[in-house]
PAZA-72697 format. One record per residue: chain; x, y negated, z negated of N, C-alpha, C in turn; residue number from 1. Coordinates in steps of 0.05 Angstrom, whole numbers, plus 5000, padded with zeros to 4 digits. Atoms other than C-alpha are relative to their C-alpha. Layout:
BEGIN
<atom ch="A" n_east="X" n_north="Y" n_up="Z" ca_east="X" ca_north="Y" ca_up="Z" c_east="X" c_north="Y" c_up="Z" i="NUM"/>
...
***
This chain:
BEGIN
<atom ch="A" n_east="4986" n_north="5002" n_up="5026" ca_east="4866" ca_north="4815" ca_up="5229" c_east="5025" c_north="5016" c_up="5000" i="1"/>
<atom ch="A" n_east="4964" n_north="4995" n_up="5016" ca_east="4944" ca_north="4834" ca_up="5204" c_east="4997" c_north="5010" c_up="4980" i="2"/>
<atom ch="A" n_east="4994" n_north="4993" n_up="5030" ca_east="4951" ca_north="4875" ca_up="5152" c_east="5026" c_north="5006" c_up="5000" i="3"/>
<atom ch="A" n_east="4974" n_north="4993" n_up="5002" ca_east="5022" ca_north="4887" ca_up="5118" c_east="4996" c_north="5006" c_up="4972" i="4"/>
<atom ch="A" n_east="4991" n_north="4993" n_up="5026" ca_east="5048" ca_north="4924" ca_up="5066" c_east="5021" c_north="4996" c_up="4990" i="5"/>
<atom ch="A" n_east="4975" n_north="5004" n_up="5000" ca_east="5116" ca_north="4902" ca_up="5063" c_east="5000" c_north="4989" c_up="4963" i="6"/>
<atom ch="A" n_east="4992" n_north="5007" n_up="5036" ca_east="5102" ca_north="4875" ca_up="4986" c_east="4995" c_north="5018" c_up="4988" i="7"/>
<atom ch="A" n_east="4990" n_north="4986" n_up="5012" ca_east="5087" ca_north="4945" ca_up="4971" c_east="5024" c_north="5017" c_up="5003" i="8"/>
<atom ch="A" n_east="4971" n_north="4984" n_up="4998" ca_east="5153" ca_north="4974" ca_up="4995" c_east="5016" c_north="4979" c_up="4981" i="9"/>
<atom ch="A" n_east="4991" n_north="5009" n_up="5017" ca_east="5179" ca_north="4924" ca_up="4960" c_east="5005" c_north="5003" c_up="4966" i="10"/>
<atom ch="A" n_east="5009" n_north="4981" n_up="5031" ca_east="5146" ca_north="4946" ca_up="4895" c_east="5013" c_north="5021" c_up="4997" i="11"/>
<atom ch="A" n_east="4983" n_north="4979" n_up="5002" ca_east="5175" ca_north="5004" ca_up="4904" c_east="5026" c_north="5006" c_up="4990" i="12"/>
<atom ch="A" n_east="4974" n_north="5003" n_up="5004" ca_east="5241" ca_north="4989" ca_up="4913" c_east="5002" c_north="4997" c_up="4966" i="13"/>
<atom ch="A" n_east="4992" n_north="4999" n_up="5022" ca_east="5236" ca_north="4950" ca_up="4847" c_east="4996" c_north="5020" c_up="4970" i="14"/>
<atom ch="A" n_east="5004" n_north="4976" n_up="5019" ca_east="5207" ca_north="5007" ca_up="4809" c_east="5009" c_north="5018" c_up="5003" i="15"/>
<atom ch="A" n_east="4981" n_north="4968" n_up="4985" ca_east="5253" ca_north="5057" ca_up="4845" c_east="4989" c_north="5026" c_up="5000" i="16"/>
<atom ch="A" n_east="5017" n_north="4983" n_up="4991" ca_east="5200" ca_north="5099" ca_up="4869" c_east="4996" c_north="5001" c_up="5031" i="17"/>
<atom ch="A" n_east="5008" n_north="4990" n_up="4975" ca_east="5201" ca_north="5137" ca_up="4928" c_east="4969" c_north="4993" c_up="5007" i="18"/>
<atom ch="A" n_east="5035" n_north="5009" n_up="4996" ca_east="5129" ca_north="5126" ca_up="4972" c_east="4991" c_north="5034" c_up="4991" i="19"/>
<atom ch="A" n_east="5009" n_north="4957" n_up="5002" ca_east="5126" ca_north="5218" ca_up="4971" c_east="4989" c_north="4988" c_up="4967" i="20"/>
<atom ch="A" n_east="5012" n_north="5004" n_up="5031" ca_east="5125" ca_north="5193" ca_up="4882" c_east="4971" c_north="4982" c_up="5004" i="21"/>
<atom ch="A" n_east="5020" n_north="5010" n_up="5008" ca_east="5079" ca_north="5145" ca_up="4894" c_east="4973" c_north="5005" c_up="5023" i="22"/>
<atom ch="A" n_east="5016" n_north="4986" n_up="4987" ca_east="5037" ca_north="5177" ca_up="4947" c_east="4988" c_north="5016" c_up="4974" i="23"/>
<atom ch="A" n_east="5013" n_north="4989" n_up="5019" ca_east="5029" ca_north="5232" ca_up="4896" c_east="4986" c_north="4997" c_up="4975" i="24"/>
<atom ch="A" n_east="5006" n_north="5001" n_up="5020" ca_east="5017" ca_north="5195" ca_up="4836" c_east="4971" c_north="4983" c_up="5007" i="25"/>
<atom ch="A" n_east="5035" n_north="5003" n_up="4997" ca_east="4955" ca_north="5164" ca_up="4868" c_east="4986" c_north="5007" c_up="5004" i="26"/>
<atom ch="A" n_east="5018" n_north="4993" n_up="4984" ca_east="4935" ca_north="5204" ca_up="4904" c_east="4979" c_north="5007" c_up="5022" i="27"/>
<atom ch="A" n_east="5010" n_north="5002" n_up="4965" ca_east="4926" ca_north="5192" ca_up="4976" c_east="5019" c_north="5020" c_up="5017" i="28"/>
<atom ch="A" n_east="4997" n_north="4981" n_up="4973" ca_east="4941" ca_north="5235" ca_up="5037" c_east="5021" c_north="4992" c_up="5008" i="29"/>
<atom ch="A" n_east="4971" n_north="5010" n_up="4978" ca_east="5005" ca_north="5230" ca_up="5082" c_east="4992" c_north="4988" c_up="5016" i="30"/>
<atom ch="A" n_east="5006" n_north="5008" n_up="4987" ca_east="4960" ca_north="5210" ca_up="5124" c_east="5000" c_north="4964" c_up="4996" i="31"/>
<atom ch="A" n_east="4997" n_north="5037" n_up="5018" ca_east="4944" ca_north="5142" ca_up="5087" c_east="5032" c_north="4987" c_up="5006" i="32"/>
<atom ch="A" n_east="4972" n_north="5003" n_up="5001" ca_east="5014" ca_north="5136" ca_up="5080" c_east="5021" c_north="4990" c_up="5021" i="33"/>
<atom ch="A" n_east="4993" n_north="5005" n_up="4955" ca_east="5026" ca_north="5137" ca_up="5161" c_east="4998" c_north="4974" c_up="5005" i="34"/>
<atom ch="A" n_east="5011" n_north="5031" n_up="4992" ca_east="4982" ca_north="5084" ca_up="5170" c_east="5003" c_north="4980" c_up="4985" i="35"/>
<atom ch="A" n_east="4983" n_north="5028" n_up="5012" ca_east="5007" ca_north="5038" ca_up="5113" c_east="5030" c_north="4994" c_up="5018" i="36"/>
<atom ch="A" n_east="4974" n_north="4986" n_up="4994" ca_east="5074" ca_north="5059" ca_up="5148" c_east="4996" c_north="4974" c_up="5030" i="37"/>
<atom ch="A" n_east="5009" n_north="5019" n_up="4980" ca_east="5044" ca_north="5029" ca_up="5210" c_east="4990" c_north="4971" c_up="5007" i="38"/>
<atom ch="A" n_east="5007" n_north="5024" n_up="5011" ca_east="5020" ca_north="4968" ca_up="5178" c_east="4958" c_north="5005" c_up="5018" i="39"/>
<atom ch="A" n_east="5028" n_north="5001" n_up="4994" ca_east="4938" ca_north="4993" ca_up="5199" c_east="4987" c_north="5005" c_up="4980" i="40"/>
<atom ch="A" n_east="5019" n_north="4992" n_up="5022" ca_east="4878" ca_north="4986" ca_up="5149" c_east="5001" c_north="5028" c_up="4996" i="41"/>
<atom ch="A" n_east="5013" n_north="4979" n_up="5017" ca_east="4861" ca_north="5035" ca_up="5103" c_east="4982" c_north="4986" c_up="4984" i="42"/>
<atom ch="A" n_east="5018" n_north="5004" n_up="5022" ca_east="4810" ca_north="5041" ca_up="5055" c_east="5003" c_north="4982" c_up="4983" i="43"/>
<atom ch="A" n_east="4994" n_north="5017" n_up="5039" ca_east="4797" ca_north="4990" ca_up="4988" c_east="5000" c_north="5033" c_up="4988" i="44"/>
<atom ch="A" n_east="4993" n_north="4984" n_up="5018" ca_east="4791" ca_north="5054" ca_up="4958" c_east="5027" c_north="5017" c_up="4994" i="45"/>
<atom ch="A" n_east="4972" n_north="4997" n_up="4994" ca_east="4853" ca_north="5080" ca_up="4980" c_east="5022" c_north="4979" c_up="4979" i="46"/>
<atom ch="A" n_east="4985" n_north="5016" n_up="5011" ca_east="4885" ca_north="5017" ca_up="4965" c_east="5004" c_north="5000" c_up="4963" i="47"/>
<atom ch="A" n_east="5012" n_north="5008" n_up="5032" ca_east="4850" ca_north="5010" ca_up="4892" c_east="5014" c_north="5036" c_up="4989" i="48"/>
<atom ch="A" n_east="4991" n_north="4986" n_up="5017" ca_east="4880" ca_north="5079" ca_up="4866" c_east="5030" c_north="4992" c_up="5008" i="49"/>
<atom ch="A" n_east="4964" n_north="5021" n_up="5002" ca_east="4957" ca_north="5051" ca_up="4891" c_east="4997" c_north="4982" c_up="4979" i="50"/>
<atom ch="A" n_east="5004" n_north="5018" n_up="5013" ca_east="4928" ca_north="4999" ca_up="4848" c_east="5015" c_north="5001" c_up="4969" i="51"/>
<atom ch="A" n_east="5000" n_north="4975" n_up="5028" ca_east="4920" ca_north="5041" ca_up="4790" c_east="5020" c_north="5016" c_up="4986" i="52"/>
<atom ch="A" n_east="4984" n_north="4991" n_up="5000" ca_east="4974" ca_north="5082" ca_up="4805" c_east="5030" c_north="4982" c_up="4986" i="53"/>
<atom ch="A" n_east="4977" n_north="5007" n_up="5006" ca_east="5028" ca_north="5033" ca_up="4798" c_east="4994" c_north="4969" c_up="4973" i="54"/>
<atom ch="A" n_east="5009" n_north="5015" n_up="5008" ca_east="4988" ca_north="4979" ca_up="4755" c_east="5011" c_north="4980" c_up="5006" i="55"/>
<atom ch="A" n_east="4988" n_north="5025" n_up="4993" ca_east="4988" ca_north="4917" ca_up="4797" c_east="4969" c_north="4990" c_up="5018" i="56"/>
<atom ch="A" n_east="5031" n_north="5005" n_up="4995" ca_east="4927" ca_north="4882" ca_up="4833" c_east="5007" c_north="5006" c_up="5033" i="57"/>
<atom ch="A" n_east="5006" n_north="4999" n_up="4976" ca_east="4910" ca_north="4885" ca_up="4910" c_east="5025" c_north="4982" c_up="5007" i="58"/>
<atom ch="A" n_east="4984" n_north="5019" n_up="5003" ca_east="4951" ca_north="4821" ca_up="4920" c_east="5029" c_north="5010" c_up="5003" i="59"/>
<atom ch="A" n_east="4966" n_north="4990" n_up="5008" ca_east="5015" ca_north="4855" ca_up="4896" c_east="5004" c_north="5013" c_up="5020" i="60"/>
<atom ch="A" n_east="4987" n_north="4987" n_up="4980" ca_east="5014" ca_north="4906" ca_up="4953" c_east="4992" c_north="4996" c_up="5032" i="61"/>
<atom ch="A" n_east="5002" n_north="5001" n_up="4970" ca_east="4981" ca_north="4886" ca_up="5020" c_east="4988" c_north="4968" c_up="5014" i="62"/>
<atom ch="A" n_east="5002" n_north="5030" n_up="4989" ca_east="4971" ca_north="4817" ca_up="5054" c_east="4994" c_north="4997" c_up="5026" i="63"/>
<atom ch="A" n_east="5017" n_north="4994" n_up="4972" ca_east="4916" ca_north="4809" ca_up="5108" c_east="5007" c_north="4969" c_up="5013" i="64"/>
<atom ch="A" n_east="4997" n_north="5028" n_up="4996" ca_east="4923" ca_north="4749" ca_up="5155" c_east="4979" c_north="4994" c_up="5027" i="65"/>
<atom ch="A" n_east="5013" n_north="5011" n_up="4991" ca_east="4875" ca_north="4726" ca_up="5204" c_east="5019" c_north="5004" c_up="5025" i="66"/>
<atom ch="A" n_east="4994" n_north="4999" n_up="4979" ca_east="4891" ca_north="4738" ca_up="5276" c_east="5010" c_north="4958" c_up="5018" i="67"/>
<atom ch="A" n_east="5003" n_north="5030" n_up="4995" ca_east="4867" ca_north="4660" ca_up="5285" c_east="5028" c_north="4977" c_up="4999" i="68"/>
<atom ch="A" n_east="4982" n_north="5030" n_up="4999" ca_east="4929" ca_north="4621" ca_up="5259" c_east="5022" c_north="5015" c_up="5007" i="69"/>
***
């Protein structure tokens, strides 16, 4: 599987929030942060307070794709 976060940097941009703001306001680790960075899983829970954080669904920030096609 592919994971990407590229639609939440995007988010970002349009809410003009640094990731350090929105790291902090969810509440995940630098670490997290790395590995979104990297485009490698993390947590749903992880994910689900970004969720929270920025009010938007799963959908809005990371897009898995199947190795297969």
């Amino acid at each position: 599987m592919t994971y990407s976060y590229n639609q939440l940097w995007k988010l970002l941009i349009d809410k003009r929030m640094t990731k350090t703001e929105m790291r902090k306001a969810a509440g995940i680790s630098t670490n997290i942060l790395a590995k979104m960075g990297k485009d490698e899983p993390v947590a749903l829970d992880s994910l689900a307070k970004i969720c929270v954080a920025l009010g938007c669904t799963l959908d809005d920030i990371v897009e898995i794709t199947s190795d297969a096609e």
